[in-house]
N, C-alpha and C positions, 0 to 999 in steps of 0.2 A: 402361310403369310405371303402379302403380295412383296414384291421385289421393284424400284426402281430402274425403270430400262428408256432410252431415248423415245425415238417417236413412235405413237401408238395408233390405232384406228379413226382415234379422234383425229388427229392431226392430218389424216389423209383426207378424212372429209372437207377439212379445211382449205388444203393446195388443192383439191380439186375443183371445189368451187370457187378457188381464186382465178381459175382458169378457164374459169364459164362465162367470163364479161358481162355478167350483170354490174348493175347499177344504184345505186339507194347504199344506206349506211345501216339500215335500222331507227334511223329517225323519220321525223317526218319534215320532209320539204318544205320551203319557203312555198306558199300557194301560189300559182299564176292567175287565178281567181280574178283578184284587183284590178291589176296591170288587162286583165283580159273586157271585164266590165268596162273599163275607161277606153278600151279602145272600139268597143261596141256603141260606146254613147255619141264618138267622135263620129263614125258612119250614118250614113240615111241610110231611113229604113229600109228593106228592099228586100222581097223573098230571094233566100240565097237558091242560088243552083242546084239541081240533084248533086250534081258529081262533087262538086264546092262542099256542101253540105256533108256529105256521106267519108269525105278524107277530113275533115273537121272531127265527125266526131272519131273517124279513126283514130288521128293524134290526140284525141280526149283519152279515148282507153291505152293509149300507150302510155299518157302522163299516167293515170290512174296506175297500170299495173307495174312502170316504173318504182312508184313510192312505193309500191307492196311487197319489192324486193328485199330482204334484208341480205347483209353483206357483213355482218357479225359471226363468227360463231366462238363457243367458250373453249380453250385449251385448259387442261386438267393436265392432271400426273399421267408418267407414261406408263407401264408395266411390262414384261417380257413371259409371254404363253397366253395368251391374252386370247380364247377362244369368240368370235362374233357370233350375237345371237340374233340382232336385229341391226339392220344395216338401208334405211329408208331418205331419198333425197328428193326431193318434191322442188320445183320448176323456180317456185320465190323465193326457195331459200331454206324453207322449215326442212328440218331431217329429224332424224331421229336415231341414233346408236346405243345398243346395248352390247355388252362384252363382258365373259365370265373370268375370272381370274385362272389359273393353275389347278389351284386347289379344290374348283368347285364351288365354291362359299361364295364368293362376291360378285356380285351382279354391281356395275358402272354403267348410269343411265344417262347419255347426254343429249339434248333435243332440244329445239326452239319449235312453237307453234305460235298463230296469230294471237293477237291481242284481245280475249274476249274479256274485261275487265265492262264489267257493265254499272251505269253512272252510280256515282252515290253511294257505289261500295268502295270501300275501304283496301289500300293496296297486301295490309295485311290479311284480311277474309279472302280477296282476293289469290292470294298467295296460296292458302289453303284450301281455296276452289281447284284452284288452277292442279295440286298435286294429288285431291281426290279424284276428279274426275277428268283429270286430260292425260297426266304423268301415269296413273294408277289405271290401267286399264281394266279392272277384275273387279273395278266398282267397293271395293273390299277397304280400300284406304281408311285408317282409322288415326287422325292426324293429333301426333301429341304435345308439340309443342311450337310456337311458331314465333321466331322474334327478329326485328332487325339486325341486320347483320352489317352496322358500320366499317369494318374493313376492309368487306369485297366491293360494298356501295361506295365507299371511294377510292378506290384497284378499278372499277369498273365504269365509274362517274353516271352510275342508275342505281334508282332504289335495288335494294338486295333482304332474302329472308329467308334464314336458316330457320327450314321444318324438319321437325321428326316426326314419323309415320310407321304403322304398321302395316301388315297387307295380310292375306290369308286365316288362317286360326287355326289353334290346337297344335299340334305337330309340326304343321305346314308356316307358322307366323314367322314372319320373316319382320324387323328392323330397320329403319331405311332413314338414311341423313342426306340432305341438299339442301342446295341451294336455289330460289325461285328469282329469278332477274327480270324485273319489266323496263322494258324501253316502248319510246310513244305507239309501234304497231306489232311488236314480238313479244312474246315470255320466252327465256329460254330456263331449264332445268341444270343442274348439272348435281349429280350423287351418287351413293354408296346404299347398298342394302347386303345384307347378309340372312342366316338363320338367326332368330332370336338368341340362340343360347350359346352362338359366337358374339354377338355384338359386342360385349363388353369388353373381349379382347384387341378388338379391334377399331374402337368407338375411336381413341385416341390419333389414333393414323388417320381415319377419316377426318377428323376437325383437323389436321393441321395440313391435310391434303387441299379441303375445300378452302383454306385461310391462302392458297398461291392459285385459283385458278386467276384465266388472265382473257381478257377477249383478244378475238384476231380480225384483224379491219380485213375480209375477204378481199375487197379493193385493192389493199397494198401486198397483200401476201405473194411470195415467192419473186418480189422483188417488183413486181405491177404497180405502180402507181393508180390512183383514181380517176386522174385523167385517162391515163392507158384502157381503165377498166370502163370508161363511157363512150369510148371510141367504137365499142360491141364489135369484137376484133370476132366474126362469127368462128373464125376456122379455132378458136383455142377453148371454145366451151368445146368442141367435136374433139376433142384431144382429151378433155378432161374426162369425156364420158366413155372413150375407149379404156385410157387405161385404168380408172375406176374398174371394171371388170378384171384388168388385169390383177392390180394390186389385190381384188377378192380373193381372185384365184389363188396366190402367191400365199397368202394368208393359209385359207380353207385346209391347203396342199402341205402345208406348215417350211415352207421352201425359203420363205421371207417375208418380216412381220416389220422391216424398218423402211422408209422410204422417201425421198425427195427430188425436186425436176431439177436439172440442169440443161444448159442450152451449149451444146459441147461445139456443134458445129455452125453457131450463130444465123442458122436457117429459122423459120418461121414454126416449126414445131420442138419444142420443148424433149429433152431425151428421160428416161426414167431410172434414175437409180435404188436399187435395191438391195437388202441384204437380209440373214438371218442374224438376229439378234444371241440367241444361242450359241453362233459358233460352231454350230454341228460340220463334224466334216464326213459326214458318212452321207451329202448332197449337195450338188453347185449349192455353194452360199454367195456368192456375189455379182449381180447381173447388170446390165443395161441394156433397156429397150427403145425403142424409139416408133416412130408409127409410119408408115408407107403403105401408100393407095389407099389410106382410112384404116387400116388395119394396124394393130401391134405386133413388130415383129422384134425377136432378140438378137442383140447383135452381139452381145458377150455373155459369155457366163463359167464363174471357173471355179473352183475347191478352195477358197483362199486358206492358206497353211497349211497346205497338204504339197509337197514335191515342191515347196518353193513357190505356189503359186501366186500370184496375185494381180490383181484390177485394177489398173490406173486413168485416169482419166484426164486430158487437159484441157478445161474451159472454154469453151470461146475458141478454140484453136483447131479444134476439130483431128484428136490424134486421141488414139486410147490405146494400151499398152498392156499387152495381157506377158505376162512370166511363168516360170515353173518348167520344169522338166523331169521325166520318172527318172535319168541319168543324166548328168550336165547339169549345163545350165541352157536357156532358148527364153530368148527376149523376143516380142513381134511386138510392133507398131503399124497402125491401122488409120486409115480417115473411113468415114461416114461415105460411102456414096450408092443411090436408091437406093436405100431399105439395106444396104449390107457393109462388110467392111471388107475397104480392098488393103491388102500390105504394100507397104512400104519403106517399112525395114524392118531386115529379121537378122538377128545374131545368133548364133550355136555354139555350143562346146561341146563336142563328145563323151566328156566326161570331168570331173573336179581331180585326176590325179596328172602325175608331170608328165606323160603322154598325149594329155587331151588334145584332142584336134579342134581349130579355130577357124570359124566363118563366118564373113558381115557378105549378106546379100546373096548367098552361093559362092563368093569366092573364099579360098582359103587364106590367112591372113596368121600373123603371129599372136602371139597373148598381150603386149601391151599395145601393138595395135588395133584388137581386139575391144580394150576398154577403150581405150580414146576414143574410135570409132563412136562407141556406145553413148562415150559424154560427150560427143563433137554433137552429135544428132539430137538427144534427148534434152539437150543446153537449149536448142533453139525455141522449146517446148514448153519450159521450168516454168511456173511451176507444175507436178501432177498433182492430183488429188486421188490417194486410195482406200478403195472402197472397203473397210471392214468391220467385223462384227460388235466394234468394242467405237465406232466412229468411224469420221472422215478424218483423212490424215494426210497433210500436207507432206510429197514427197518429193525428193531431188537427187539427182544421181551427183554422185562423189569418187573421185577421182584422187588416190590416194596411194604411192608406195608399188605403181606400175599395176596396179588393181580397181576395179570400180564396183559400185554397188550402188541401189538405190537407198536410201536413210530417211527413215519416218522424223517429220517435225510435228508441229501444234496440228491440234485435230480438233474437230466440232463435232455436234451433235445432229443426226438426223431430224433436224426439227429448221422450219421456218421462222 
């Protein structure tokens, strides 16, 4: 059975190409058509220019493939072991994801492709066109029931139609529930398939999984406005498409399955946080990347829970805070600078018994000045944000009884 887990492979496709600056919604544009004829009629006639002529029609094909963009994609449930089997992004926008669960059993198909609804057909045939022969690639689709799906169609403010489908035969038949969404120039799919002779255990889960998916305006994701995203900020699609590969990699390697950008040192490139979802401690489970000379490079990565370790990070402030020690305790705080982190302050204790030896910075210092030290410096920082397995977790150092410590509050989800 699948398990609920924060954010999943879908969700990455999403921040990534929220960070591609394209433009369009998934609708289609007011036309400039009109406005264009009425100012043609206003001019005399007059053969235009080569040059005049040939950047004319340039700005025709940019409006053109402008609108062709779509900037939608469907968020679904998340799940935790979540193997990628098809993982495809294409330049306007259409992708394509598929991902097997744990178990083996379920195949999760998510994808938008263009709009080929041809006139005069009906949105429901069409619906069923659309999951034989674009969603079904094996031509095999044998589609069994297909009916309006008023909940997602207004969750999603577009026609919506829940199909069921079969695919292969004999042995090999496989079950398969989605949902068909058309907007004026995309479909996109979003569903569950199993083997036929699980389906019925897990028919239920699927209907009430597909009853929360939710669209994500690529425009506004990871905190981008639409303005922002029309501004075609080139260098942040080049960002998106580097660490794309990384987040594969991270995935594939099974090192780290959850993931979201933050902008830690409030510079022009986005930094990458990541984690395993699992918890394993038998491999770095919590990193940050960030990118320098076009390349992804790591600039933390540590065992969280293991020797006390852990990953803090503050906002916009540009300080990250890695902990843990095999004996003691050893606090370091770090800025961002090219591609690395330089220290900036580092605390030690030799060890947690009444001997231990106390140092801020290399000098040696006593135990309550020790902590002070600690909350004099990490105060100017508050709040951090730590990176771990179970979420993001709001942390602050406390100062209590001539001792300090760092103390987890509210935490969110790796999800945008």
């Amino acid at each position: 059975m699948m398990k609920r887990k924060f954010s999943n492979l879908a969700v990455i496709l999403c921040v990534a190409l929220a960070f591609s600056g394209m433009t369009g919604c998934g609708k289609s544009p007011e036309s400039a058509a009109p406005e264009q004829a009425a100012e043609a009629a206003e001019e005399p006639e007059e053969m235009a220019e080569p040059a005049a002529a040939e950047e004319q029609a340039g700005e025709a094909d940019e409006e053109t493939e402008e609108a062709a963009i779509n900037m939608l994609a469907i968020k679904g449930p998340s799940f935790t072991g979540l193997s990628n089997l098809t993982m495809e992004n294409n330049e306007n926008g259409t992708y394509i994801y598929e991902d097997m669960t744990e178990d083996g059993l379920t195949v999760i198909k998510n994808m938008c492709a263009d709009n080929s609804q041809s006139d005069g057909e009906s949105p429901e045939a069409y619906a069923e066109t659309f999951v034989s022969t674009v969603v079904d690639e094996t031509g095999s689709a044998n589609v069994t029931e297909t009916k309006s799906d008023e909940g997602v169609s207004a969750a999603l403010t577009y026609p919506a139609y829940r199909v069921s489908w079969e695919s292969g035969a004999n042995e090999d038949t496989r079950q398969h529930l989605g949902v068909v969404v058309l907007t004026d120039n995309f479909t996109f799919y979003y569903g569950f398939g199993c083997p036929i002779d699980y389906y019925e255990e897990n028919s239920s889960l699927y209907e009430s999984e597909l009853d929360g998916i939710s669209f994500i305006d690529l425009s506004e994701a990871g905190g981008e406005s639409a303005e922002t995203a029309e501004s075609g900020d080139e260098d942040e699609g080049k960002y998106a498409d580097i660490y794309m590969d990384k987040m594969s990699e991270l995935q594939s390697e099974g090192l780290a399955d959850q993931f979201i950008f933050v902008n830690i040192d409030e510079d022009e490139i986005p930094e990458l946080i990541a984690s395993d979802s699992a918890g394993s401690f038998d491999h770095e489970n919590a990193f940050i990347f960030t990118v320098y000379n076009d390349e992804v490079v790591q600039l933390a990565a540590v065992t969280a829970g293991v020797d006390g370790g852990s990953l803090d990070y503050a906002e916009g402030k540009n300080l990250i805070h890695i902990s843990g020690a095999a004996a003691g305790m050893r606090d370091v705080f770090s800025k961002i600078s090219d591609g690395k982190l330089e220290e900036v302050f580092t605390a030690e204790a030799t060890s947690m018994d009444e001997d231990a030896e106390y140092s801020v910075n290399g000098s040696t210092v006593k135990e309550n000045e020790y902590y002070e030290e600690i909350n004099k410096f990490a105060g100017d920082y508050a709040p951090f944000t730590r990176i771990a397995y179970d979420g993001l977790y709001e942390v602050n150092y406390k100062l209590e009884d001539g001792t300090g410590s760092f103390e987890q509050g509210e935490s969110k989800e790796y999800s945008l």
